[in-house]
N, C-alpha and C positions, 0 to 999 in steps of 0.2 A: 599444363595449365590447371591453377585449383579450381575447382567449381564451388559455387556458393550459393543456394538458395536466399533468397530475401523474401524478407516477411513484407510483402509492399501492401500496406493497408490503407491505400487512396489518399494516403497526409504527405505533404509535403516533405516530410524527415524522413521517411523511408523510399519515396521518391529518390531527392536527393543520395542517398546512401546508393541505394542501388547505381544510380549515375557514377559516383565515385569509384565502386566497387569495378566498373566496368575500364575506365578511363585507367585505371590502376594494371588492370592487364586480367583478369579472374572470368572465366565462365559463369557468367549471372544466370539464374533462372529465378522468377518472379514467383511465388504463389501469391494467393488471399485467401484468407483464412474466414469461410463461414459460422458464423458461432451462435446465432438465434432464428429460430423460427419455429417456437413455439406457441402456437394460438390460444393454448390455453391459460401463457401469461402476457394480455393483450399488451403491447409496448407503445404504442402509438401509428395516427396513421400513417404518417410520415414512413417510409421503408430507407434508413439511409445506408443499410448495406447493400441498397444496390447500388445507390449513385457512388458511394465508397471503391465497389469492386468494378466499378465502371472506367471512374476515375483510372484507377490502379493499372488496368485493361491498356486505356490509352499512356500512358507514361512506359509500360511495359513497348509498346509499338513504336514510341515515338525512341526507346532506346535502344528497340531494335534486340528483343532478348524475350524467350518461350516465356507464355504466361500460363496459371491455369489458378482454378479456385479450387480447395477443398473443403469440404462439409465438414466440420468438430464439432457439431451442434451435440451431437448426443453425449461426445465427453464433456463439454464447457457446462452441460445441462449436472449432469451426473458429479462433476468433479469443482466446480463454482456456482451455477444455483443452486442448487440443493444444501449447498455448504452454506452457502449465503442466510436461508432462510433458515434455517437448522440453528445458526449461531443467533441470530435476531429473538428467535423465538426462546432462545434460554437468556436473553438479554444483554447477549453478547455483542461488540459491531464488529464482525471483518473488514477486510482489506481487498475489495476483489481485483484490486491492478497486481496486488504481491503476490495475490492465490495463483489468476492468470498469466502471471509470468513464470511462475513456478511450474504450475501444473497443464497449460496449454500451449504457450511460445518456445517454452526452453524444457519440453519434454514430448509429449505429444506430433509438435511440427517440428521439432527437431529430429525425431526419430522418422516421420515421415520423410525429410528432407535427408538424412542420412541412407535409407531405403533405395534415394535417387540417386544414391551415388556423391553428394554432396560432402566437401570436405568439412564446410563451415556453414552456419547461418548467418544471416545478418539482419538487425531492426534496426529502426531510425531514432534510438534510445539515446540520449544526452547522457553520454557516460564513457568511460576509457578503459581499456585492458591493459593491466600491464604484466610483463613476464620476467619470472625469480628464477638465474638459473642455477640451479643446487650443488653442491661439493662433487655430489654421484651422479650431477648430469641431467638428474632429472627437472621438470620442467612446473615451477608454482605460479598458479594462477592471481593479477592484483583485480579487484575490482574498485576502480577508482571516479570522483566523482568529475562529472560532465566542466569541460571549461568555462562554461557561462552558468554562473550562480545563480540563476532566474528560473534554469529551464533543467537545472541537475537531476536528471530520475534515478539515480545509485540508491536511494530507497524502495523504489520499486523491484530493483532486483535483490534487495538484500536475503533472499533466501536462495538465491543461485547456489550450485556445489563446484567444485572445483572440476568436477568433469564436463559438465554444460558450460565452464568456463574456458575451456582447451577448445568448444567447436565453435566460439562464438567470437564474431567479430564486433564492434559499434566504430562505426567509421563516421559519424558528426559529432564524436563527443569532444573533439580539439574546436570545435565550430562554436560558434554563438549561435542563435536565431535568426538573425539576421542576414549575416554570413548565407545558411543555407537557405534561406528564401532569397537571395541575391544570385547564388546557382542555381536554382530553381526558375528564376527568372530567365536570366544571360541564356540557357539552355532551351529556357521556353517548352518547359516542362509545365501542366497544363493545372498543376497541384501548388505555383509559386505563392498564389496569394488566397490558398484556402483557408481557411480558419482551423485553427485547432480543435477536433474533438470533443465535446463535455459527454457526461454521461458516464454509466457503467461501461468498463471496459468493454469494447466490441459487440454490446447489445444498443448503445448507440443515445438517442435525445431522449430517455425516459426520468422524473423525477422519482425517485427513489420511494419516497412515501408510496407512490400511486401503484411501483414496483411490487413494494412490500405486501401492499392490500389486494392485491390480487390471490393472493395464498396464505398472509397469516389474516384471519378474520378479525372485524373489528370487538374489543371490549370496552364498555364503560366502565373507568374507574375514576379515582381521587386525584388532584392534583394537589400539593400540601407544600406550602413554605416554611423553608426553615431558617429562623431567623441569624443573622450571622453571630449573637451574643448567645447562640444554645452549649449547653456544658459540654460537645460533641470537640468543638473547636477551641476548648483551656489547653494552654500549651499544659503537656505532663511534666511534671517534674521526677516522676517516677524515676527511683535507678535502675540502669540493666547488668544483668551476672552477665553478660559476653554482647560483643559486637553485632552478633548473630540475633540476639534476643530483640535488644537495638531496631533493627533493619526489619525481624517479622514486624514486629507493633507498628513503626513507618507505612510496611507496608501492605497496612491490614486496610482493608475498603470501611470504608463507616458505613453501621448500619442504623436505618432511624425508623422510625415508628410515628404513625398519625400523632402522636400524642406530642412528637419533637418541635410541631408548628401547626400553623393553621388553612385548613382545608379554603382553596381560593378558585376553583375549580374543577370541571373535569375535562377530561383527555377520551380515545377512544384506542386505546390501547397501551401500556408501556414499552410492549415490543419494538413500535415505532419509535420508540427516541433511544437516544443518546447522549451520554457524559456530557457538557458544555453546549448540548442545543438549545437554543433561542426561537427559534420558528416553530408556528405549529402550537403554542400553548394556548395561544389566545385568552391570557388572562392579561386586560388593563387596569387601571387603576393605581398601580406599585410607583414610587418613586422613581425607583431606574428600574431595566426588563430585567426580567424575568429568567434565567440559566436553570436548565435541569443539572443538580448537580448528583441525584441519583435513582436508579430504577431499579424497583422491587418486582419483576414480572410473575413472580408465584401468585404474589397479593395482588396486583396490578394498581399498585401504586405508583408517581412520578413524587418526587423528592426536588423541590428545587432551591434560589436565594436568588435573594437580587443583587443585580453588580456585576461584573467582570471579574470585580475582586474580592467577592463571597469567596470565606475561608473552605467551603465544604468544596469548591474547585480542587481546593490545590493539594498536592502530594510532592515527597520530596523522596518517596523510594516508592517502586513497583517489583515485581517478583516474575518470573519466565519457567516454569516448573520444565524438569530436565528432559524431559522429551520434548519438547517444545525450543530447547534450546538452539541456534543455530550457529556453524561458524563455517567463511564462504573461506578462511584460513584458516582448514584443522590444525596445523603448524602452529598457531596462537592459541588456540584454546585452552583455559584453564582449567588446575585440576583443584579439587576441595581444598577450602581454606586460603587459593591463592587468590588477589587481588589483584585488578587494572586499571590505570589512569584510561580514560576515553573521551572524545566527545559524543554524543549521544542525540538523536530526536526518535519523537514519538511519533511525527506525521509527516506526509512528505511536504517538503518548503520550508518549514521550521527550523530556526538559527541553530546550529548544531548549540549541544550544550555539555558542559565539563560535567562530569560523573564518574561514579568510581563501579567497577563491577567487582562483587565480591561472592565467589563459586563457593557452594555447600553441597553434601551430597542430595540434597534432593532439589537443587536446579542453579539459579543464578539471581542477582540481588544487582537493580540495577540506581544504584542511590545518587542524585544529583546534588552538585553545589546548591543550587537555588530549587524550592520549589517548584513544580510544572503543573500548569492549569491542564484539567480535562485529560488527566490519564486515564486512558476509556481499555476495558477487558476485551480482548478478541482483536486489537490494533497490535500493528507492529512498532517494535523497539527495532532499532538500529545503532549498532557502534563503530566508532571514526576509531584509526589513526591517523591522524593529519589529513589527509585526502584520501583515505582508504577504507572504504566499509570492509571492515574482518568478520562483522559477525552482526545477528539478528535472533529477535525472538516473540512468540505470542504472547502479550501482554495478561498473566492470568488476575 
């Protein structure tokens, strides 16, 4: 009989999962995974990792399968806060569902869970594995997306590797939501009609500002509009010696200066925002609100326009420098100079979108049909074929 640890983190989908997992014929064992308790980044009063691991506690009983919690505070601290605030504070925004899945669920508790003796793990991830099997027998990992388009997380995993791929199960990802809160129900499993989660992965109900200001300090600076007719945004009609040249200039970040518009505020830090934020300016007066569409955190300047469809949003190529690159199918991965049809997003829920990846030797070019609003540095890129994330990358 295989054994399988589950990651049962008190929600329903991983509930449900473990239920399956068992009903299927497999040696379940439960853990939950502790990931904060640090006081000296106060989160709120609320503690919802208990009622989380409590939850979790009874579903584990009610199916009749060994429970237990383990502490990862110190790695989650070391290897996603600290990563967190590090990127913030150069003006960068991480991803911390992509970091945590990388670097805590499908490494850390995997090896933990392996330790136990565990063939596989399993989360309650809306997503599907599929398996390639080779001329020589060997065995290629697909990572494909979840059958309900509402609730798909294969962006979240887009930096998995193909060996985290071979011990990893997602047994709701043929499900809808619905679906598995209707097993969850029938089974009178006691997580059927929780609510989903909001918050930082696994640190639970904190807003992110109040996150942030706990350790990067507050500064006063300038808020400054730029107007959508500034010479920043003249299409060029410049020509380019190569396609390469082409694609740098695309995907060069605009840089502006107080001088590009007119100061309409101030902010208490630029650290705090990001590409496309709308909250937090607190500047009235403007026609339509208000977009940050860039941050200078050396200067501590905010950069913003007004509109959704302020020209300074949008970009139609971003750049992934080569370590940085990722591919969840080395089998796909391209080498200098070659070229890929893909579908592409920038964040997860986002309609995939057509774009062409074009490999140089110092990293990847990731250039879309149509322009993308709020292509933010420090986010993940992810690439489709058809239903198959092959590959990811940090937005530089």
């Amino acid at each position: 009989m295989k054994k399988v640890v589950v990651g049962l983190s008190g929600g329903v989908d991983s509930s449900v999962a473990a239920y399956l997992l068992k009903e299927q014929g497999y040696e379940v064992i439960g853990l939950f995974m502790k990931n904060w308790h640090d006081d000296s980044v106060i989160i709120s009063d609320e503690c919802p990792w208990l009622e989380d691991s409590n939850d979790a506690l009874i579903v584990a009983e009610k199916l009749g399968i060994p429970f237990q919690t383990i502490d990862l505070s110190v790695e989650y601290k070391e290897r996603i806060v600290d990563y967190m605030f590090n990127e913030y504070e150069k003006g960068r925004t991480p991803n911390p569902d992509v970091l945590c899945n990388r670097e805590i669920k499908f490494d850390v508790f995997l090896k933990i869970a392996l330790q136990l003796g565990a063939d596989y793990v399993a989360t309650g991830h809306y997503c599907r594995k599929g398996t390639i099997i080779e001329e020589d027998g060997s065995e290629s990992y697909q990572l494909l997306a979840g059958v309900d388009e509402n609730k798909d997380q294969s962006y979240f995993l887009c930096q998995l590797s193909q060996q985290q791929l071979s011990k990893t199960l997602f047994h709701i990802g043929e499900l809808t939501k619905s679906q598995v809160r209707k097993i969850a129900a029938d089974n009178h499993l006691i997580t059927a009609d929780k609510k989903d989660s909001q918050g930082l992965c696994f640190i639970g109900k904190v807003r992110l500002p109040e996150f942030l200001q706990q350790k990067l300090k507050p500064k006063k600076g300038v808020i400054v509009e730029v107007p959508s007719t500034a010479s920043h945004f003249q299409e060029n009609g410049r020509g380019f010696h190569s396609k390469q040249e082409e694609l740098a200039f695309l995907a060069e970040k605009k840089e502006y200066s107080v001088s590009d518009g007119t100061v309409v505020g101030e902010h208490q830090g630029a650290h705090y925002f990001t590409i496309g934020q709308r909250k937090g300016l607190d500047v009235g007066g403007t026609k339509e609100p208000l977009f940050v569409i860039e941050t200078d955190v050396e200067n501590n300047i905010i950069f913003t326009g007004q509109g959704k469809s302020h020209p300074g949003l949008f970009r139609q190529t971003l750049f992934v420098k080569e370590d940085e690159v990722h591919w969840v199918r080395p089998d796909l991965s391209l080498k200098s100079d070659q070229t890929l049809e893909v579908q592409a997003r920038i964040r997860y829920r986002q309609p995939l979108q057509k774009a062409t990846l074009h490999k140089t030797t110092s990293g990847l070019y990731v250039d879309f049909e149509q322009k993308q609003s709020a292509i933010t540095e420090g986010q993940f890129v992810a690439w489709y074929l058809e239903d198959e994330l092959v590959g990811s990358g940090v937005i530089s």
